[in-house]
C-alpha positions as CSV (number, residue, x, y, z in Angstrom):
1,X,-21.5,28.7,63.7
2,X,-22.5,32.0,64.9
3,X,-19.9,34.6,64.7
4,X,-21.0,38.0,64.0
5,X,-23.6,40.1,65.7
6,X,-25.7,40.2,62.7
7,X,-25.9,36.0,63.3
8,X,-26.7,36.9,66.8
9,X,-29.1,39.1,66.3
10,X,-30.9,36.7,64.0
11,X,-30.3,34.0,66.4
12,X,-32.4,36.2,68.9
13,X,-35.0,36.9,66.2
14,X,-35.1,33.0,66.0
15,X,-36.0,32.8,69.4
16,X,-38.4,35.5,69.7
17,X,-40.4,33.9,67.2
18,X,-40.3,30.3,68.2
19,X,-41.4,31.0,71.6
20,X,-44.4,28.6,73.1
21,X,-47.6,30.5,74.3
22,X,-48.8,29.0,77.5
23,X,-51.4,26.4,76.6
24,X,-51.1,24.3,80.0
25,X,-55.0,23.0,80.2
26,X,-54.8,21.8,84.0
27,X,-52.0,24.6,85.8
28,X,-54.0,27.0,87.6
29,X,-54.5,30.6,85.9
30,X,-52.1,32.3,88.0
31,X,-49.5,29.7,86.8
32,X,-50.6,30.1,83.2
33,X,-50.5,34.2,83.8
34,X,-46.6,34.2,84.7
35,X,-45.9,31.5,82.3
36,X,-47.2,33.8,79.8
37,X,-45.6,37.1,81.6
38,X,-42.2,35.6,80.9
39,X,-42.7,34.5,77.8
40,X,-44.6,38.1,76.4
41,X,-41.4,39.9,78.4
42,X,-38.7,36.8,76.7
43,X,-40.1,37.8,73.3
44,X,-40.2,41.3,73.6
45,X,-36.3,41.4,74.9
46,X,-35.3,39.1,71.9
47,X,-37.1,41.2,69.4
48,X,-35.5,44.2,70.8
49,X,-31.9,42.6,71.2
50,X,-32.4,41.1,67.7
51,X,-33.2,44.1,65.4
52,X,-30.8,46.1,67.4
53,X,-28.2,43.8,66.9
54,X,-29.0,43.1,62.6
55,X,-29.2,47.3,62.9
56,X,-25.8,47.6,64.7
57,X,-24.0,44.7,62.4
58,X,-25.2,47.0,59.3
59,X,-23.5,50.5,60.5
60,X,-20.7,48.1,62.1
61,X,-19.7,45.1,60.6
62,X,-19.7,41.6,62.1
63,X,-18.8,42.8,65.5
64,X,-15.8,40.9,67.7
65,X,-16.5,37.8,69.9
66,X,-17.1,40.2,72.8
67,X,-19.5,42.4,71.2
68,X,-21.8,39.3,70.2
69,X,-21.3,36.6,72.9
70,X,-23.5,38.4,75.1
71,X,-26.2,38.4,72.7
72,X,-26.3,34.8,71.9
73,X,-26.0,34.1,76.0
74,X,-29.3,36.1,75.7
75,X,-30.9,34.0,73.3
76,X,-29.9,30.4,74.9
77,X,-31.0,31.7,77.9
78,X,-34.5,32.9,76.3
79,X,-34.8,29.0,75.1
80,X,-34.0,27.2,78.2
81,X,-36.4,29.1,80.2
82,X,-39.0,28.7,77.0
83,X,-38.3,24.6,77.5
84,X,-38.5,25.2,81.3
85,X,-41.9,26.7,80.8
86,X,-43.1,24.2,78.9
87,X,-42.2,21.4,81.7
88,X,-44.3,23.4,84.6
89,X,-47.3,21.6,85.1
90,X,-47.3,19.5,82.6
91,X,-46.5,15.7,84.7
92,X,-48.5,12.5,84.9
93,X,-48.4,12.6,88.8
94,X,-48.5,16.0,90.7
95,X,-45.1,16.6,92.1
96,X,-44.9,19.8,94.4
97,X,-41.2,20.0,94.9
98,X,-40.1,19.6,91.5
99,X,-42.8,22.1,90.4
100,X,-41.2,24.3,92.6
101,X,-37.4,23.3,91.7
102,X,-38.3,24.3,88.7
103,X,-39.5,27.5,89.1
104,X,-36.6,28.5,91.5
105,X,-34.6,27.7,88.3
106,X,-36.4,29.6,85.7
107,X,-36.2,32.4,88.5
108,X,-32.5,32.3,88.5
109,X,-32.2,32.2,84.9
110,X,-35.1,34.8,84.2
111,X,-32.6,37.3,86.7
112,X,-29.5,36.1,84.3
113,X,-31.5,37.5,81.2
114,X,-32.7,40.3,82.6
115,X,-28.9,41.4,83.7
116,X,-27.9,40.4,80.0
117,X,-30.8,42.6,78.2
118,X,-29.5,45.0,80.5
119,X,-26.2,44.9,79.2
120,X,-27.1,44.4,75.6
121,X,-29.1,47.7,76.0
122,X,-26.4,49.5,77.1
123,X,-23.9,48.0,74.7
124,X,-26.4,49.2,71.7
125,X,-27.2,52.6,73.3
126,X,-30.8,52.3,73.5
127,X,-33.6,50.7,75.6
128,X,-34.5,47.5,75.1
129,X,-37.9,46.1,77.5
130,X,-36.5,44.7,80.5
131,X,-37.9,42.3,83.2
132,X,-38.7,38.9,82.1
């Protein structure tokens, strides 16, 4: 169970580092481009979020339920749209429409993190890359 912001912030480290690179052999290059975009911006914003978070738990403390929630909503959303990733262009039979269900969801979810980071950032005082 996580409950301090020094397990969140290891929680994001987690992430950060278990992130797939793209290696879809048949998506076209512009597919395999934003895939890796997200992901590049996904691990940067985790890395960020996560030593930030270890740093604040150490002048801190373990933080309250509100100061570390957001944190870990940060790094479940990094994974689902990680696992996301992984399911675009990658079928036995072409299928346009979920190809494209699925990247209306990773959009939606990719605009939940970035409002998250955002409010991570502020809650730490300092930047931390936006934009997935």
């Amino acid at each position: 169970m996580n409950t301090s912001m020094d397990d969140a912030g290891r929680c994001l480290l987690s992430v950060a580092w278990n992130i797939r690179s793209s290696f879809s052999r048949d998506a076209p290059n512009s597919v395999v481009d934003r895939q890796e975009r997200i992901r590049e911006n996904l691990r940067d914003v985790c890395r960020s979020a996560g030593h930030g978070a270890c740093d604040w738990a150490g002048r801190h403390g373990p933080g309250t339920e509100a100061d570390y929630v957001p944190f870990l909503r940060l790094a479940d959303l990094a994974y689902e749209i990680d696992t996301l990733l992984a399911l675009v262009g990658r079928s036995l039979v072409p299928d346009h429409e979920r190809e494209a269900r699925r990247w209306a969801e990773i959009d939606v979810l990719v605009t939940r993190a970035d409002v998250l980071a955002e409010g991570t950032a502020v809650f730490l005082r300092e930047p931390v890359a936006l934009t997935c």
